[in-house]
MDTraj code that builds the backbone (N, CA, C; nanometers):
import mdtraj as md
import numpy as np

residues = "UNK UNK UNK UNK UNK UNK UNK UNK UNK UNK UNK UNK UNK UNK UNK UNK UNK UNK UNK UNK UNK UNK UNK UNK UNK UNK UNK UNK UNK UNK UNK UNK UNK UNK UNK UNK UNK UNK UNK UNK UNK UNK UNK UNK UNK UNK UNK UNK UNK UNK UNK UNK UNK UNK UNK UNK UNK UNK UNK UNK UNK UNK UNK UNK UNK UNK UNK UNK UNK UNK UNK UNK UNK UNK UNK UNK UNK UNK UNK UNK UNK UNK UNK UNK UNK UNK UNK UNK UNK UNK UNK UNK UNK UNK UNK UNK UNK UNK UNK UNK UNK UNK UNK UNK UNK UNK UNK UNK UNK UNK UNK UNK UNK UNK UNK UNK UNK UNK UNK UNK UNK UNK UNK UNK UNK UNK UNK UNK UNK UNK UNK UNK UNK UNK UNK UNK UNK UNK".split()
xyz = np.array([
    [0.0979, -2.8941, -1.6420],
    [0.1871, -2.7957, -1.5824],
    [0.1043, -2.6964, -1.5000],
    [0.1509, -2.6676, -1.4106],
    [0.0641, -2.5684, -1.2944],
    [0.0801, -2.4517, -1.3576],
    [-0.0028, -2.3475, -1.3141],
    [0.0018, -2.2060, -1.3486],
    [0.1281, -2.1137, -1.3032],
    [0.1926, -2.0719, -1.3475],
    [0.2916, -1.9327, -1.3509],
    [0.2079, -1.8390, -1.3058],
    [0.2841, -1.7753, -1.1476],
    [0.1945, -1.6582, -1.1411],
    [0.3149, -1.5630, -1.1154],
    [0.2618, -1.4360, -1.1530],
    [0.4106, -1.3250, -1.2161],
    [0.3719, -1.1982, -1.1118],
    [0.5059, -1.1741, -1.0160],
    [0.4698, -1.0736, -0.9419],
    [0.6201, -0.9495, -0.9990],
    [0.5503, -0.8687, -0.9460],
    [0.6404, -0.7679, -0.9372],
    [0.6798, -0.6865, -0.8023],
    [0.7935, -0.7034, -0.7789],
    [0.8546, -0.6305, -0.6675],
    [0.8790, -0.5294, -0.6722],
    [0.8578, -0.4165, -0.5988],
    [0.9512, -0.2863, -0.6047],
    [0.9588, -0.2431, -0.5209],
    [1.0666, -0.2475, -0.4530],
    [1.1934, -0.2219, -0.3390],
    [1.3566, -0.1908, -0.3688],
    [1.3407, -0.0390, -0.3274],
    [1.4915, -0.0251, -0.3696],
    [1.6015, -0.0531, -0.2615],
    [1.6064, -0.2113, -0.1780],
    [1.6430, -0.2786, -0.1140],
    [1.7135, -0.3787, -0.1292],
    [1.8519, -0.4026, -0.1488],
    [1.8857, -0.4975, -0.2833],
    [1.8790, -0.6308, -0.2095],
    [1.8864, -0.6191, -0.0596],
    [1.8830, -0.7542, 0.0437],
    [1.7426, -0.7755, 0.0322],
    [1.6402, -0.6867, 0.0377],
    [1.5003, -0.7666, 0.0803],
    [1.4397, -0.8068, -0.0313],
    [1.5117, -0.7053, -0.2122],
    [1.4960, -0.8208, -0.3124],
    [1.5598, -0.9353, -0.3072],
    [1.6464, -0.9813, -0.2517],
    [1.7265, -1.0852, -0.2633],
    [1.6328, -1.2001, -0.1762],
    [1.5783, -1.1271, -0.0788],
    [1.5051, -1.2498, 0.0307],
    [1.3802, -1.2842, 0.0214],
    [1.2995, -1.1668, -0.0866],
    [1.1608, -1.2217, -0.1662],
    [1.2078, -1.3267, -0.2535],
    [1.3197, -1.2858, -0.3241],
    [1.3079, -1.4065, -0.4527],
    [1.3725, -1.5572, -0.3897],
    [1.4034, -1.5511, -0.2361],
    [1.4484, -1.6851, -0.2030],
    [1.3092, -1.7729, -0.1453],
    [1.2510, -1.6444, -0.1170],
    [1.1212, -1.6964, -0.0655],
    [1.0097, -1.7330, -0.2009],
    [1.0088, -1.6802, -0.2807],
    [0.9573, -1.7250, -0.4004],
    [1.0071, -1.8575, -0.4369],
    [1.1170, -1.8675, -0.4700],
    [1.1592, -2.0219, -0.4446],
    [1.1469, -2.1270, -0.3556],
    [1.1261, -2.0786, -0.2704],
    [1.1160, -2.1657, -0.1872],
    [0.9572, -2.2113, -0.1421],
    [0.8391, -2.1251, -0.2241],
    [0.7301, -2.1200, -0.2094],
    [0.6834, -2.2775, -0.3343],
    [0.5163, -2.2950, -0.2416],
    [0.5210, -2.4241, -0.3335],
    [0.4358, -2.4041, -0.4958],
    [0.4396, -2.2421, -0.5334],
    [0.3813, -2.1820, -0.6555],
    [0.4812, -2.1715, -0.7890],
    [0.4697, -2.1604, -0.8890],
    [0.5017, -2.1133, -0.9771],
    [0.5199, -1.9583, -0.9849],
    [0.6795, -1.9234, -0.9790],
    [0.6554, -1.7561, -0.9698],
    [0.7785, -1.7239, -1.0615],
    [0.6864, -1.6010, -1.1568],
    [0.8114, -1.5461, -1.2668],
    [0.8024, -1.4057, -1.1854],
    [0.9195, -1.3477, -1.1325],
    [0.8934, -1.2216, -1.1139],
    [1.0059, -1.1438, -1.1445],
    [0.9522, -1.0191, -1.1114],
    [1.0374, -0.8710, -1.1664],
    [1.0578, -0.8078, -1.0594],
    [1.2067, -0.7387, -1.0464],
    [1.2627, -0.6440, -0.9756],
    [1.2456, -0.4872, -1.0388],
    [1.2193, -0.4142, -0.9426],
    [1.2030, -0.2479, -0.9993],
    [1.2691, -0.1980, -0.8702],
    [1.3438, -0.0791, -0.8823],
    [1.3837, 0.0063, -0.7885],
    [1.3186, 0.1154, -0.6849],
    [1.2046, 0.1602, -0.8015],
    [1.1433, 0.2892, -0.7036],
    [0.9901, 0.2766, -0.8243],
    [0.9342, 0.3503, -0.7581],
    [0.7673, 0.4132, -0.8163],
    [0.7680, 0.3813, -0.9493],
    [0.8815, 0.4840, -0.9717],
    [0.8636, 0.5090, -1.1416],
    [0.9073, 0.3906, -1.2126],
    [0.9885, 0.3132, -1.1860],
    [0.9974, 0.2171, -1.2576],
    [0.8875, 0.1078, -1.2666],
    [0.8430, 0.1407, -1.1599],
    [0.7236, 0.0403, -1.1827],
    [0.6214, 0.0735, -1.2500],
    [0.5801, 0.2015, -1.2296],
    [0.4555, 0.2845, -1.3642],
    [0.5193, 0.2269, -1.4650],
    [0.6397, 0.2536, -1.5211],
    [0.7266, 0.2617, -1.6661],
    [0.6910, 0.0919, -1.6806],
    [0.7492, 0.0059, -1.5842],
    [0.6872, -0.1310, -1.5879],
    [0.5622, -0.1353, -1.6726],
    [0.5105, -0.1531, -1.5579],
    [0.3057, -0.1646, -1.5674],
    [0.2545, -0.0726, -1.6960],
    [0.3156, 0.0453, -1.7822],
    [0.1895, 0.1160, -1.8832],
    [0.3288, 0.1063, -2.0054],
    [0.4489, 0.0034, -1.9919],
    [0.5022, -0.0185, -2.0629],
    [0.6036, 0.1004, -2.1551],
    [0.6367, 0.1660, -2.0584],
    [0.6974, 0.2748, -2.1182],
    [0.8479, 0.3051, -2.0729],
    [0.9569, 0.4104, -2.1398],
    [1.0389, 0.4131, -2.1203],
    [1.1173, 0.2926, -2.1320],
    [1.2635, 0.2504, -2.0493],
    [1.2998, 0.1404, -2.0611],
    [1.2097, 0.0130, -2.1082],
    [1.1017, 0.0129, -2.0666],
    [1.0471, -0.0804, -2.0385],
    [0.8917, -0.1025, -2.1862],
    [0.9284, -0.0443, -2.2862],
    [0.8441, -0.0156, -2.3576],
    [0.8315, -0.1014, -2.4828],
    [0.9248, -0.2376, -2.4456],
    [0.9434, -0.3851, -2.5682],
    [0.8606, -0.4614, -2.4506],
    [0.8697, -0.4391, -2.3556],
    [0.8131, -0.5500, -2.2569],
    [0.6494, -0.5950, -2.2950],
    [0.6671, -0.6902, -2.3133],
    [0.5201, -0.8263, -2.4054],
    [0.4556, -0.8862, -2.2664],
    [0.5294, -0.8680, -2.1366],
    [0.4704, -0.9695, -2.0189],
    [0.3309, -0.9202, -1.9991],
    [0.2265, -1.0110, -1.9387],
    [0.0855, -0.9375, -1.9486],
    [0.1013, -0.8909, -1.8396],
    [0.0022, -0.8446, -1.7632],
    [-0.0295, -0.7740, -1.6267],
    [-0.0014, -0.8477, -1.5108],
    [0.1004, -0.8307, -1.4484],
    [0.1169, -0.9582, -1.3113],
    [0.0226, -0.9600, -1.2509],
    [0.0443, -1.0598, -1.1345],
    [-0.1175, -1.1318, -1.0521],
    [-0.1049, -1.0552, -0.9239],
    [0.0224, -0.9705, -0.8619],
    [0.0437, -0.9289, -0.7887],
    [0.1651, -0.8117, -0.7592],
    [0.1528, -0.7396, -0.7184],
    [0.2552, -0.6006, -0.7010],
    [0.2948, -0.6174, -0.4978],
    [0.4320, -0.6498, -0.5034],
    [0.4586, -0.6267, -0.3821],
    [0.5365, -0.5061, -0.3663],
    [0.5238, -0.3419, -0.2830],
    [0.5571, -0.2651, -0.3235],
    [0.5711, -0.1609, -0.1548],
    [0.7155, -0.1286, -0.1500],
    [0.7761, -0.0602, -0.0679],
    [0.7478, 0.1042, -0.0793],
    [0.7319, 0.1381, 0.0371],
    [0.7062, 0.2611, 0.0398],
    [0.7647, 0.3704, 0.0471],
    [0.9104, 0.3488, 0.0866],
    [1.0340, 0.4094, 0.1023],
    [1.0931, 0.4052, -0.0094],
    [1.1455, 0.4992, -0.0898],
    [1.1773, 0.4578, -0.2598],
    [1.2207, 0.5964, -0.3400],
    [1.3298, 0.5792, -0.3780],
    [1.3806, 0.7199, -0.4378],
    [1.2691, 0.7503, -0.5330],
    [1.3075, 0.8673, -0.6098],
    [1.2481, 0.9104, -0.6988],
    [1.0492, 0.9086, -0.7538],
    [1.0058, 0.8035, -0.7011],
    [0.8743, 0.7926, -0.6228],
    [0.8509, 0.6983, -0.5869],
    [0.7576, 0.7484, -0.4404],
    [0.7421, 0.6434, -0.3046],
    [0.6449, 0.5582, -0.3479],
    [0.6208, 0.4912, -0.2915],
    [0.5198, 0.3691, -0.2480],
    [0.3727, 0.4224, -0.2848],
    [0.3571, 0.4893, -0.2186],
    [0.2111, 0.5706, -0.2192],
    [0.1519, 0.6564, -0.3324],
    [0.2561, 0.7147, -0.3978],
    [0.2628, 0.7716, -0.4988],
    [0.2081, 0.6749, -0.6389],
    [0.2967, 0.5632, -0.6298],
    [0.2836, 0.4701, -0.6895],
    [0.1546, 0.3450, -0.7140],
    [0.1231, 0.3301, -0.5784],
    [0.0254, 0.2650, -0.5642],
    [-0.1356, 0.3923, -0.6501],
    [-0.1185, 0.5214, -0.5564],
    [-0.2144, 0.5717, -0.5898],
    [-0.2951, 0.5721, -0.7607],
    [-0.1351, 0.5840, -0.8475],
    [-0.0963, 0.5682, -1.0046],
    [-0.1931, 0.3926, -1.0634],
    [-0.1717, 0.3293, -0.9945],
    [-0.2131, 0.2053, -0.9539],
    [-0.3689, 0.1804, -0.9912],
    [-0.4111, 0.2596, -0.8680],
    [-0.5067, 0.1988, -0.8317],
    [-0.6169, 0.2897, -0.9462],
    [-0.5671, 0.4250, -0.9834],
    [-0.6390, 0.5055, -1.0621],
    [-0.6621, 0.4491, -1.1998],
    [-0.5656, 0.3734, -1.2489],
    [-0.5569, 0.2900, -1.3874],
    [-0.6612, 0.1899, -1.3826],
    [-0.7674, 0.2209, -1.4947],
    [-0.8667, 0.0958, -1.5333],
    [-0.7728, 0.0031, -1.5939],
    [-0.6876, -0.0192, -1.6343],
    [-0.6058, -0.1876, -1.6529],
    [-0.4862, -0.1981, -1.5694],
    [-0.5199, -0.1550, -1.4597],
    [-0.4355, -0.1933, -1.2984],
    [-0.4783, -0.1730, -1.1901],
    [-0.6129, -0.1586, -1.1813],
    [-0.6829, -0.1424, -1.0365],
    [-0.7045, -0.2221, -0.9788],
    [-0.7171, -0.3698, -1.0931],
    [-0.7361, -0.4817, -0.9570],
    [-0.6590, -0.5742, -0.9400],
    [-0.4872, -0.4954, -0.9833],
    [-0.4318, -0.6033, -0.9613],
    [-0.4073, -0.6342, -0.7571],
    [-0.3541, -0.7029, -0.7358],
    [-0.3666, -0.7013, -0.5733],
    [-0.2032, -0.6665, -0.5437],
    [-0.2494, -0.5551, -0.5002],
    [-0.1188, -0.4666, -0.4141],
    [-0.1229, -0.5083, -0.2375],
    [0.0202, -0.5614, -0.2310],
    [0.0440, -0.5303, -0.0827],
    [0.1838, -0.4808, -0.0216],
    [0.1428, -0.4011, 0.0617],
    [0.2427, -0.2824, 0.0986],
    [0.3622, -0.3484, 0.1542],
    [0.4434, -0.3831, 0.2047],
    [0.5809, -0.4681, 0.2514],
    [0.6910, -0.3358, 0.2701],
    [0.6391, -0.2946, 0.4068],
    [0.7763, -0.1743, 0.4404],
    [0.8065, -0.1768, 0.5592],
    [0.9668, -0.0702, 0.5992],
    [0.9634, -0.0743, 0.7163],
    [0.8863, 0.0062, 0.8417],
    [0.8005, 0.0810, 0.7671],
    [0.7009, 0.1954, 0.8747],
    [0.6224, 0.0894, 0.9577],
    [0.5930, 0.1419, 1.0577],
    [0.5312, 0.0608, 1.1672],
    [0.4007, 0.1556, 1.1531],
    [0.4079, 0.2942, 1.1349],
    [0.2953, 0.3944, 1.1542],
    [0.1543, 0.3552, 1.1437],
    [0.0368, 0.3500, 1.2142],
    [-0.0774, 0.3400, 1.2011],
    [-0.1313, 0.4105, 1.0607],
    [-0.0687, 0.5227, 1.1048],
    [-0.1185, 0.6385, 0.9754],
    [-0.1063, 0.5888, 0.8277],
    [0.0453, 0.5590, 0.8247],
    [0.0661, 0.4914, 0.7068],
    [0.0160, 0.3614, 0.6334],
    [-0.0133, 0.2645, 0.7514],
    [-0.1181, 0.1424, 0.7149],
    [-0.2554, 0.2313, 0.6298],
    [-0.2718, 0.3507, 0.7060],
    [-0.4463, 0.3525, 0.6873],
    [-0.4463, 0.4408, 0.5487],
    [-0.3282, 0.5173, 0.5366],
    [-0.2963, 0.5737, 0.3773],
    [-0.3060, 0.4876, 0.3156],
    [-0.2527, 0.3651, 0.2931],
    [-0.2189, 0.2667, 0.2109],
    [-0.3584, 0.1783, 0.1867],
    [-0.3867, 0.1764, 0.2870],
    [-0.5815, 0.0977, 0.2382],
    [-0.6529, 0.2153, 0.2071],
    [-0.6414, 0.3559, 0.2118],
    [-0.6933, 0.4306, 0.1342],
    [-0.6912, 0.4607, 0.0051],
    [-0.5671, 0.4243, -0.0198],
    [-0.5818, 0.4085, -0.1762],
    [-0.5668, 0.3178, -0.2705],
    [-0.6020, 0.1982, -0.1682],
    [-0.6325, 0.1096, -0.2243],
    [-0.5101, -0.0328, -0.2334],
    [-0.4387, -0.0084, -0.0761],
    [-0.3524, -0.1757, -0.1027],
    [-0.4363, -0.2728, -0.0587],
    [-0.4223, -0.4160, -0.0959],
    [-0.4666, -0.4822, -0.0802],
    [-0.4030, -0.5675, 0.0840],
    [-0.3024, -0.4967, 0.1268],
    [-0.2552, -0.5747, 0.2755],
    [-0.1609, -0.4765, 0.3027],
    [-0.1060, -0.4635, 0.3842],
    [0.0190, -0.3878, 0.4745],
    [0.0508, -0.4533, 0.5572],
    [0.2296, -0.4843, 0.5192],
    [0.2785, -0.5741, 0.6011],
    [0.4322, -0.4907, 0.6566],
    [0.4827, -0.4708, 0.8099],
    [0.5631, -0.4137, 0.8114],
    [0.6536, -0.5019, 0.8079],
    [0.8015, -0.4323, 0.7696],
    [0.8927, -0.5606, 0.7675],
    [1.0084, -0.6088, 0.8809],
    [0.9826, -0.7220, 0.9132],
    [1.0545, -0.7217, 1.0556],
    [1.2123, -0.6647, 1.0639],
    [1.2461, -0.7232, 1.1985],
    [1.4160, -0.6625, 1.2366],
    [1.5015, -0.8040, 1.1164],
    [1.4514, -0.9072, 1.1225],
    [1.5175, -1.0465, 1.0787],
    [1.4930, -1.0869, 0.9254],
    [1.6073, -1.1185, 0.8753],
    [1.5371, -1.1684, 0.7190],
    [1.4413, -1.3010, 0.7350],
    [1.4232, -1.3536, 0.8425],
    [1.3217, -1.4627, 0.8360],
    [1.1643, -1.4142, 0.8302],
    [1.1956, -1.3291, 0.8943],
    [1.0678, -1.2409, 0.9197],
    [0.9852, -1.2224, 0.7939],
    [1.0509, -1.1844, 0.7119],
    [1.0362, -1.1080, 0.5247],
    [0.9886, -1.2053, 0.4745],
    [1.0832, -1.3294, 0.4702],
    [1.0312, -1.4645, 0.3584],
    [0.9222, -1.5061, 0.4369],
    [0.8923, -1.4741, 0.5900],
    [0.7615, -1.5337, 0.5892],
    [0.6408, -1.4380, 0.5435],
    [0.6621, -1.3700, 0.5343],
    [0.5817, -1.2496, 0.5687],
    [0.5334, -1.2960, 0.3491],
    [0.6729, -1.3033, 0.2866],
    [0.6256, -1.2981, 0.1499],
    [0.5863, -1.4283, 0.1106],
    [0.5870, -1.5610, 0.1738],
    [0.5384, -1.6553, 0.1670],
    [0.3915, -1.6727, 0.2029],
    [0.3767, -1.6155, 0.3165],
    [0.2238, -1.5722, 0.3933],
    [0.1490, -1.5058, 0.2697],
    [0.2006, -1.3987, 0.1472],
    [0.1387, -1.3117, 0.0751],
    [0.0968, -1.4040, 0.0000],
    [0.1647, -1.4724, -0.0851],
    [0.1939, -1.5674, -0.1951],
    [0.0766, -1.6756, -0.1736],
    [0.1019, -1.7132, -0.0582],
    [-0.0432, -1.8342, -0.0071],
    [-0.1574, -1.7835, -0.0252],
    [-0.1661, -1.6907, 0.0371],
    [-0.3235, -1.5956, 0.0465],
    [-0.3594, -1.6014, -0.1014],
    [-0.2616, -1.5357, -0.2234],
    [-0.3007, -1.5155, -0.2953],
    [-0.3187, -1.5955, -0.4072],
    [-0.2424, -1.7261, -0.3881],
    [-0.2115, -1.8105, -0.4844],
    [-0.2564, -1.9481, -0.5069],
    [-0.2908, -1.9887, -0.3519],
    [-0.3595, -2.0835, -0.2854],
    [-0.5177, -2.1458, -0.3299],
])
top = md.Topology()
chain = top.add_chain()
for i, resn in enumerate(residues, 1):
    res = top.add_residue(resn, chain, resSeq=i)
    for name in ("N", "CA", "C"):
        top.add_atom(name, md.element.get_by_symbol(name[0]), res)
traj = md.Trajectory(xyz[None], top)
């Protein structure tokens, strides 16, 4: 049996979750993954707390993570991330709609592992999360 590799999404986007996980399927990997809404759910995810504080899953292989996000952003989140000795290396890549230079160069400052903006088209997305998935899985 091939390897299961377990990502976590967090996008409070309910279409562009919908078009990662078609693209996950449709990818030629093994993928268990998780939906989160904003920042905090994903800290609460990842250090197992709050809702999320029965959760047994080990550390996913990858965090795909939006920067636009109620209650805390992208950056916020990542930064939380990257500061944690049992989550610094997991491989973060940014998947938003900012085009900003600035914001690419925040985001490799604290440490994503790619920044990808997200196109006008949902084709755009599944390639874009298929493209991630290869790089990383390949």
């Amino acid at each position: 049996m091939e390897k299961e590799f377990r990502i976590v999404v967090a996008d409070d986007d309910i279409d562009d979750q919908d078009l990662m996980q078609q693209a996950f399927k449709e990818s030629r990997v093994q993928i268990k993954s998780t939906v989160v809404y904003d920042g905090m759910q994903l800290l609460d995810y990842l250090f197992k707390r709050g809702a999320f504080r029965k959760n047994t899953d080990p550390n996913p292989d990858l965090i795909l993570l939006d920067l636009n996000m109620p209650l805390m952003d992208g950056f916020q989140a990542l930064n939380a991330i990257k500061k944690s000795d049992a989550l610094k290396d997991i491989p973060v890549y940014v998947i938003t709609t900012s085009r900003t230079a600035d914001d690419k160069k925040r985001a490799k400052e604290l440490g994503a592992t790619g920044f990808y903006s997200k196109g006008a088209s949902s084709k755009d997305l599944k390639k874009i999360v298929m493209e991630v998935c290869y790089e990383c899985f390949a």
